[in-house]
N, C-alpha and C positions, 0 to 999 in steps of 0.2 A: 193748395199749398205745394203739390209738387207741380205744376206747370203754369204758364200763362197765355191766356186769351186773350189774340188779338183780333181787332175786329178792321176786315179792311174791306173797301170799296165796293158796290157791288158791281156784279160782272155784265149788267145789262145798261152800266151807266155809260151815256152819250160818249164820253170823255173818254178817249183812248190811254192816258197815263194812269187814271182810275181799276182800266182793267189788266192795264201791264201790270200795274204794282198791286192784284190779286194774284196772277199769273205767277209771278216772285215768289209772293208769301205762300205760296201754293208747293213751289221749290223748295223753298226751305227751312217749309216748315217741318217738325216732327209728327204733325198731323192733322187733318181739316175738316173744319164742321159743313157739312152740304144741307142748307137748311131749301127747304123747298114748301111751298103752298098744296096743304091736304084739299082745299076747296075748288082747285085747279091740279087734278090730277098731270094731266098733261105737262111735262116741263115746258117752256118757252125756249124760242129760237135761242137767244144768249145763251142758256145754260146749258143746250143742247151744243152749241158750238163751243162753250168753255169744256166740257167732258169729252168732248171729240179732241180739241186739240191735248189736253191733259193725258188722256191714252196713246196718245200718237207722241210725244214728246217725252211725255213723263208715266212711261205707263206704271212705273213701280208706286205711284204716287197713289196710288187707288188702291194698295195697301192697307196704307195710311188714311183713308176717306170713310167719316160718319156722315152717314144719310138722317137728318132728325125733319120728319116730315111734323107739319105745325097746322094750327087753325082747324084742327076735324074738332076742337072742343065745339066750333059754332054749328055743325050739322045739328039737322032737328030730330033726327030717328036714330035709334041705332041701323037701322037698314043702311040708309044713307051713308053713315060714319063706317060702316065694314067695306060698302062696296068703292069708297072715296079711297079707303086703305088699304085693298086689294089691288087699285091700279094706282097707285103711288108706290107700294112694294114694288110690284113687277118692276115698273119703270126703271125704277131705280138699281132692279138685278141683270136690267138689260144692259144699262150701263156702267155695268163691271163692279157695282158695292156688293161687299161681303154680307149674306144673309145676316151675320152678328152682330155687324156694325151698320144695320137700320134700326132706329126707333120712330114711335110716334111722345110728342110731349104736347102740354099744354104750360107755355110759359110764361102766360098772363097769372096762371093758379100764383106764382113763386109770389108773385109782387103784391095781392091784394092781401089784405086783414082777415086774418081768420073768423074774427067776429062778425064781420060781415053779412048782410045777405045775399051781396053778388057771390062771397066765397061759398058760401053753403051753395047757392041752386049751383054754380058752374060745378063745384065739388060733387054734389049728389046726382046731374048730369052724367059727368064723364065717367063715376061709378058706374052707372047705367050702360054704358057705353062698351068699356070693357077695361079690365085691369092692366091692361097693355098702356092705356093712354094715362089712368089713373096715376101711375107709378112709373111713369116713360122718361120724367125728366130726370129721377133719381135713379134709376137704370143706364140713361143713358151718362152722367156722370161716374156710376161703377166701372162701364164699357171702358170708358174715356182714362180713368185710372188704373183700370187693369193694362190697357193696351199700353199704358206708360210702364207700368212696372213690368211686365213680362215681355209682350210683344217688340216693344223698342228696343233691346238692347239687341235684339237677333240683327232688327233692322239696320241697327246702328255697324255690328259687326259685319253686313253683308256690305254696305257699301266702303265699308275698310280694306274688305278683300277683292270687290269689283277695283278700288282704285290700286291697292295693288298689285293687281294683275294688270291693269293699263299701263301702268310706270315699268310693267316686269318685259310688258310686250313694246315699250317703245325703247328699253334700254337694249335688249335681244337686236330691234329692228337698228337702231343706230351701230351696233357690233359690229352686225354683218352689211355694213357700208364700209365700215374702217378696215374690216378682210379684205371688200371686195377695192378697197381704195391700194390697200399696202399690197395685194396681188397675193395673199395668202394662198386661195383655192386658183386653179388654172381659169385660163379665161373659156367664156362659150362652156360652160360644168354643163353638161347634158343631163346628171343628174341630179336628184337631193342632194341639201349638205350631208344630210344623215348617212345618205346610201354611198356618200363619196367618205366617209370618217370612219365606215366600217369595212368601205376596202382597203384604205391604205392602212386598216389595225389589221388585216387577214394579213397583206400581206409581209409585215413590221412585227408580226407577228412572236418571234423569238425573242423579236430584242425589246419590247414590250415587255414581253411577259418577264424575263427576267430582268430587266430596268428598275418597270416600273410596280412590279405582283411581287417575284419570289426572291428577288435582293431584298428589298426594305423588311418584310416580314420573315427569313431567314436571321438579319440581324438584330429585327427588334428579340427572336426569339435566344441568341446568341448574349444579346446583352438579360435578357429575363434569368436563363441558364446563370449566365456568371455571378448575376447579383444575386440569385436567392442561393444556390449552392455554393459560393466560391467568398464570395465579396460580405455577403451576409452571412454566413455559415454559423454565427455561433446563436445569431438573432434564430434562425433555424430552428438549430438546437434545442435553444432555450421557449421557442413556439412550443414545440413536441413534447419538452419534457412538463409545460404548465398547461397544454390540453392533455395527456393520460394521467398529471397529478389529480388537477380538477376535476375528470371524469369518473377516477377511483376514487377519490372523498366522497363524491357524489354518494357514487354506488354503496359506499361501505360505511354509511351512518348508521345505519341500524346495526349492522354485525358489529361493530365492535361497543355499540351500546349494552349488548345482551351481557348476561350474568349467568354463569353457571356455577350452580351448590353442587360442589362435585364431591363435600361429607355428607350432606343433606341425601342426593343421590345413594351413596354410598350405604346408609342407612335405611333405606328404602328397599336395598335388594334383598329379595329374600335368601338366606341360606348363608350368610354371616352374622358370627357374635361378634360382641366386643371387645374377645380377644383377638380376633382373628381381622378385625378391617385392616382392608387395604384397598386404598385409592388407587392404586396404577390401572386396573382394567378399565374401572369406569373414566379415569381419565385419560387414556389412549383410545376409548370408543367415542369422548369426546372434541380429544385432538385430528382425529380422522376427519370426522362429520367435521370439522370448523376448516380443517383445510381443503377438504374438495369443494363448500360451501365458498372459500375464497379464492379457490381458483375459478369456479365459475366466474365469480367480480371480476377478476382479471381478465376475462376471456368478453367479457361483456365491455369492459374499458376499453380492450384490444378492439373492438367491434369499432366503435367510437373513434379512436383513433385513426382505424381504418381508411374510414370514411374520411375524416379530416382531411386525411395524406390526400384520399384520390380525387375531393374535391377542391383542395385547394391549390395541389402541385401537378397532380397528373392531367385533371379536366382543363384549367389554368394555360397548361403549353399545347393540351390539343387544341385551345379555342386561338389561341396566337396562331397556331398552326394552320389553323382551316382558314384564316384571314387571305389566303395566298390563292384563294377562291373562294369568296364570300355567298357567289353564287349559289354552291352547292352544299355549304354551310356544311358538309359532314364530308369531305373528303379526304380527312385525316383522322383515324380513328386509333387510340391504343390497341396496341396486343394484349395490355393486360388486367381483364375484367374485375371487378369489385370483388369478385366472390377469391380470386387468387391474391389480389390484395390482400384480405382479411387474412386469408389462412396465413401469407410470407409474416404480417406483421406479429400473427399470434405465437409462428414459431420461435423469433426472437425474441417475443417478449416471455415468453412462458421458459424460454435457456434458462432467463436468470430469475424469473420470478418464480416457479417452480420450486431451484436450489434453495431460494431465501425461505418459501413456506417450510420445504424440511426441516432446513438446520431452526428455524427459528419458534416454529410452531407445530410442527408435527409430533416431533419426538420432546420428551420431559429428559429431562437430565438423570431418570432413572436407566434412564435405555444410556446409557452414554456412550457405547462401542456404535450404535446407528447414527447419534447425533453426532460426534465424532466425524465418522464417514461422512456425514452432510453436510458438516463443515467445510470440511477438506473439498469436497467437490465445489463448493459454492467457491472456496478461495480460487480454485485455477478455474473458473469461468466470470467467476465478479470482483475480483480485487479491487478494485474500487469502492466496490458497496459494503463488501466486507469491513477495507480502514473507514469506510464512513460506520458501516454499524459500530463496529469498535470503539471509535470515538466519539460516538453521541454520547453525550451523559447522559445517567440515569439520574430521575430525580429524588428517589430516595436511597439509593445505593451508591452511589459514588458512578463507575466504569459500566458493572452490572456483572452477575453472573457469564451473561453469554460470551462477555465483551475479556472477559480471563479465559475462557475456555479458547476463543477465535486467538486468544497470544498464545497459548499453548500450542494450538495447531498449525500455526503461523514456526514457533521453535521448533517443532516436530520435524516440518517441513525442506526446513532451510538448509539443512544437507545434502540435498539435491540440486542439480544444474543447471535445469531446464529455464528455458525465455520466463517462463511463468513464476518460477521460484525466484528469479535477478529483480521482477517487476513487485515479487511479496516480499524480498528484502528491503525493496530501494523504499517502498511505501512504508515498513513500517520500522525502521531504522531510527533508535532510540539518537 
């Protein structure tokens, strides 16, 4: 089912067009059966001159060549039938067949009735014999369908790449007529084209290299610069602030899952009654632990972040950069390593995200002279995040506690004249 057998002329016929048109099917076919007589070990002159010229013309074609040696079912001994089969093997490994791709078969077995009495003695025969010959014709048809499904497709791709490499070397060969026709190279070249292409780049040498090397990749890197910093900038922007959003959600699923019984607690300590509790301690030794627990997140986002910048912005323009010699692949290196990366990015981000843990979470509204203070700090370093905390709504309070306190300190403020107080007036100007 997956191939077809055809069957053509043989090669010792009188007829010359007989053995041309095996010599064909021999070309092009995908693969050829070499059936040869076990009872004449010796090949015959024909076959020995068709395998002569087949290697000398076609030698790939023996590849492609089953040896199925035939007729040892009629030997009378097994002696006979090994030693008929011993120089039919060789024979045929002299003549260049693949040890894999010889069998021995009996092809009269396929065609009689199993019921038979010729089937039974030739069958109980060739038992006798050996299980090479026994099972040779159905071996040698697995041979025959393996070599189709695995074997052929290599072979198919080899002669894809033989031809084009021939088409590759006569289009090169026709080029270098059309040079030497239009007087490209000097006439009488004493040497290679090769060795003449790399002196005239010695000595062309400057204007090469910035032509054709460190122009073009100067400005690819000139328009990269503009469009992600200049031209994209807000696309930028907006990259950065939804990789450290994502990153911090990430991180901070479980901490703000957690629940803390801070009367539960409370009740627990020893050495308060129930006239006497009071939630401030255990809830200021709780507010600590949750803020340095969330500066660490922070610091772990910042890491993340980190990494984002240096592999997407800074490795990004050294690789454009080292383009200007691809040779050396690393001859443009930053000054400035991941690890200083990390630290620049953490110290910005911890300015403001530090301020926001105090005023927001550190201190309770009991402390209100610290929180207070924390406020005020976080307005002349974040006034932006500030009117944004400000006006988030609360969902069950309206503005929210913090969000009255931050107006207070915002009126408190605005008696002063500094850049910072013009920039907390203009922002929150009823």
């Amino acid at each position: 089912k997956n191939y077809e057998l055809l069957d053509v002329p043989g090669f010792d016929s009188p007829i010359k067009e007989h053995r041309d048109a095996g010599l064909q099917a021999i070309k092009t076919a995908d693969a050829f059966l070499f059936l040869t007589n076990g009872q004449q070990p010796s090949l015959t002159q024909p076959q020995i001159r068709l395998l002569q010229e087949i290697q000398e013309n076609h030698f790939e074609a023996m590849q492609r060549a089953f040896g199925i040696i035939t007729k040892l079912d009629l030997c009378q001994t097994p002696v006979t039938y090994q030693d008929h089969y011993d120089k039919a093997f060789k024979e045929l490994i002299e003549k260049k067949f693949k040890p894999e791709h010889i069998y021995v078969a009996c092809p009269r077995l396929q065609i009689l009735n199993k019921n038979t009495e010729e089937f039974r003695i030739i069958n109980r025969k060739i038992h006798s014999f050996s299980d090479d010959l026994a099972q040779g014709f159905e071996r040698s048809k697995e041979g025959l369908e393996k070599f189709i499904e695995y074997e052929l497709p290599k072979t198919h791709l080899k002669q894809l790449t033989d031809l084009g490499q021939m088409r590759l070397v006569r289009h090169v060969l026709e080029g270098l007529d059309k040079i030497k026709e239009k007087q490209f190279l000097p006439q009488n070249l004493d040497i290679s084209i090769d060795e003449y292409i790399k002196q005239q780049n010695i000595e062309n040498w400057d204007q090469v290299y910035y032509k054709h090397i460190f122009q073009p990749t100067f400005s690819k890197v000139n328009h990269w610069h503009t469009t992600i910093i200049t031209k994209e900038r807000t696309k930028f922007i907006d990259d950065v602030k939804l990789k450290f959003h994502n990153s911090f959600v990430d991180l901070t699923k479980d901490f703000f899952k957690e629940i803390h019984q801070i009367e539960h607690l409370v009740l627990e300590t020893h050495g308060y009654t129930k006239l006497q509790l009071n939630a401030h301690p255990i809830d200021n030794q709780i507010r600590e632990k949750l803020s340095i627990e969330l500066e660490k997140l922070v610091d772990k986002a910042s890491d993340i972040l980190a990494e984002h910048f240096y592999d997407r912005y800074i490795c990004e323009l050294e690789n454009i950069l080292n383009d200007v010699c691809p040779q050396l692949k690393d001859l443009y290196r930053t000054r400035l390593p991941l690890e200083k990366c990390k630290n620049e990015t953490h110290a910005l981000l911890l300015r403001v995200c530090r301020p926001v843990i105090m005023a927001t979470l550190r201190y309770s509204h009991l402390d209100s002279a610290v929180k207070q203070d924390a406020i005020n700090e976080l307005i002349h370093i974040a006034p932006m995040v500030v009117f944004n905390i400000a006006n988030a709504s609360d969902k069950n309070s309206g503005c929210g506690i913090l969000s009255t306190v931050i107006s207070k300190s915002v009126e408190s403020l605005s008696s002063t004249n500094d850049m910072a107080t013009v920039l907390i007036k203009t922002l929150f100007k009823k």
